[in-house]
N, C-alpha and C positions, 0 to 999 in steps of 0.2 A: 412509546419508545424513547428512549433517553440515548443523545451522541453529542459528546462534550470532544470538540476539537481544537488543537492548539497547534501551532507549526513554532519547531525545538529545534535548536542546534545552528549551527553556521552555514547550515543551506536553505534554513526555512524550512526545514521539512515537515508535512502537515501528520500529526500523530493524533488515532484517534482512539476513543473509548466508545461502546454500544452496550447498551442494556437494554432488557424489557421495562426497564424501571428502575428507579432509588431500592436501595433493599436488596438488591438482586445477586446473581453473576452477570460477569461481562467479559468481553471480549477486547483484546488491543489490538488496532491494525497501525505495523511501520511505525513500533519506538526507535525513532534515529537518537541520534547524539543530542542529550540533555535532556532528554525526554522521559526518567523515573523520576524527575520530580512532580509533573505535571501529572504522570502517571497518578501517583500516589496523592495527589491533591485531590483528584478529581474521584478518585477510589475512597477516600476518607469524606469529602464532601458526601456523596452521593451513596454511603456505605455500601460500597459494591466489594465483589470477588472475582477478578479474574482469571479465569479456567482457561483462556488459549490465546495466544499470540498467533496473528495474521499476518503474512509476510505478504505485499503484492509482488515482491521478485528483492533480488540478492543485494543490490545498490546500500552499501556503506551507508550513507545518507538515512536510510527506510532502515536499516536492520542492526543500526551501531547499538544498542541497551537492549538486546532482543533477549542475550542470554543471561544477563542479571533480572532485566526483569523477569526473566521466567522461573528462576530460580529462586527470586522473594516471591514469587505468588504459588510455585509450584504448579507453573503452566504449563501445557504441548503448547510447543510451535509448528507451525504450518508453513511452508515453502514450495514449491514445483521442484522436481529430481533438478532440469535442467539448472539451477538457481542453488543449486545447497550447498556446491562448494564453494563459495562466495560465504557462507559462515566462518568459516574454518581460517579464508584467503582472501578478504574483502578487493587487496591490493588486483587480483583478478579481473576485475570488473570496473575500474577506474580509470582515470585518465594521468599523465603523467605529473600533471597540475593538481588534480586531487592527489595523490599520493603522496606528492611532498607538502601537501595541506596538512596531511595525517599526521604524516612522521613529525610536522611540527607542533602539533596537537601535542603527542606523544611527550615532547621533550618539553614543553612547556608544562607540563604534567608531573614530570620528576621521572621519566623512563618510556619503555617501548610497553605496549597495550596491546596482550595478546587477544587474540580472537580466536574463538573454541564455538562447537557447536553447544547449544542448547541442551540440559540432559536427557530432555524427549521433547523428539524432531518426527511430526512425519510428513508425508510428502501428499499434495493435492494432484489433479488429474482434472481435465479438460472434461465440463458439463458435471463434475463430482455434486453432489448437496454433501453438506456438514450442517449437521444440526447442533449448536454451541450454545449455552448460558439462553436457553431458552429460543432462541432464534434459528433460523433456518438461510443458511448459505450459500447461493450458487456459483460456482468456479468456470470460470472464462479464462483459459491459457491463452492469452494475446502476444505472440513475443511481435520483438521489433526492437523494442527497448533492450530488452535484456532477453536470452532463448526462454526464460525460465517465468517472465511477463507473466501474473494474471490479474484480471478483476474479482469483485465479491459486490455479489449481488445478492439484499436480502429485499422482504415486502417491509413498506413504513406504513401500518395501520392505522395510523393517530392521522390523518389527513386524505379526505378523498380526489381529493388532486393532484396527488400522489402516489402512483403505484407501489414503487421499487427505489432503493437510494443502493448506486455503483458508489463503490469503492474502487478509484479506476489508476492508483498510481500515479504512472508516469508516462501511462498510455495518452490519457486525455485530459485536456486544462482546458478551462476558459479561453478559446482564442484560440489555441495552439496544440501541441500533439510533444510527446515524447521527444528528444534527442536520439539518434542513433548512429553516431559515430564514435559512442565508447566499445571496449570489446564484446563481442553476444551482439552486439547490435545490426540492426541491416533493416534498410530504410522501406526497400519491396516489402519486406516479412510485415515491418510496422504499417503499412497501408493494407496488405491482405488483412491482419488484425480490425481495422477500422473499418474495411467494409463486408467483413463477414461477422463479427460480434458488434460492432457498434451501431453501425447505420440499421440495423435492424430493430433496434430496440425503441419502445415507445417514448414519445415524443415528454411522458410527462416523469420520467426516472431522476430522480436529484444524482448530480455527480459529484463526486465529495472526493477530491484530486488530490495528488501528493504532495503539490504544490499549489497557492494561490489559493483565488476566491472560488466559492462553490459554484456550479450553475447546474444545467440540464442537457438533456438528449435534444431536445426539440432547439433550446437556445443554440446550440452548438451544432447544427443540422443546419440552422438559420442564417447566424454568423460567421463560423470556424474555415478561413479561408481552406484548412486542407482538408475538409470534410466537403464542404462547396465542389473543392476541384473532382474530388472521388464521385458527386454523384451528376455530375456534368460530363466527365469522361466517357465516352461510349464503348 
């Protein structure tokens, strides 16, 4: 299995590429801002096609190049219902400080930067499979982050110490958990999220986040003071 990851744009946001192979299709998950060129490096490197764009939820950040790139590759994108008008109205979903981040983006640009849905959008569901560019996808509607929050989970066969590699957003990082004081946010929601999808999951899943360095379920079971607190609570 081949996953060439880069983090693009002014938040660091981690964009990634998955394929079964060099030669293949592939899949993108959360091209944020700056993120078709990297795209396209790693698509040219590794002569891939990418057939579908993976959304883990609506955040400007994760979904700003979503609708060009889908457009050069002639992708579906994928989203949660809860999370799709945040295509259309990114400003939705932000904070007031992001927004005037944008707008200066915008102007530093040479004008305002519309945001339009993707020309084929469909929408994922809690426990869904999607089978894409040869691989097989499991959907975790986690909100907390955002209502429209989810993970993608597929198996990494290239290694037996490895079951599964999460694609977990902005749900889960090395150390730390999501934000939830943007709008759609809600802090209860994000910790039901963490101990009914996450704490369950085996100890040896690569977590490959939307930010930061990679780690694991077991690392982050170990260390992650808000994952500690969740399973010390009675």
């Amino acid at each position: 299995m081949l996953i060439a990851g880069f983090p693009a744009g002014p938040w660091g946001t981690n964009c990634y590429v998955a394929a079964t192979g060099p030669g293949s299709e592939c899949v993108v998950i959360d091209p944020g801002k700056d993120a078709a060129d990297g795209i396209a490096e790693v698509v040219r490197e590794q002569r891939l096609k990418p057939v579908a764009v993976l959304l883990t939820h609506g955040h400007v950040d994760h979904m700003w190049s979503v609708t060009p790139v889908s457009r050069t590759y002639d992708s579906t994108a994928w989203i949660h219902p809860n999370d799709r008008h945040l295509l259309a109205d990114p400003m939705a979903g932000i904070s007031p400080e992001s927004a005037q981040m944008l707008l200066g983006m915008a102007d530093i640009q040479g004008g305002t930067y519309d945001f339009v849905e993707p020309d084929d959008v469909r929408e994922l569901s809690d426990g869904q499979a999607i089978d894409l560019a040869g691989m097989s996808f499991l959907i975790d509607h986690t909100p907390g982050h955002t209502e429209g929050s989810v993970t993608f989970r597929t198996p990494y066969p290239d290694h037996a110490e490895v079951s599964d590699v999460m694609f977990s957003g902005d749900l889960l990082f090395a150390g730390s958990i999501g934000r939830t004081d943007l709008p759609g946010g809600d802090h209860a929601t994000m910790l039901q999220s963490l101990t009914t999808k996450v704490l369950p999951l085996a100890d040896d899943i690569v977590v490959l986040p939307g930010h930061g360095e990679q780690t694991s379920i077991g690392r982050e079971r170990a260390t992650n003071p808000f994952l500690q607190d969740l399973i010390t609570t009675p």
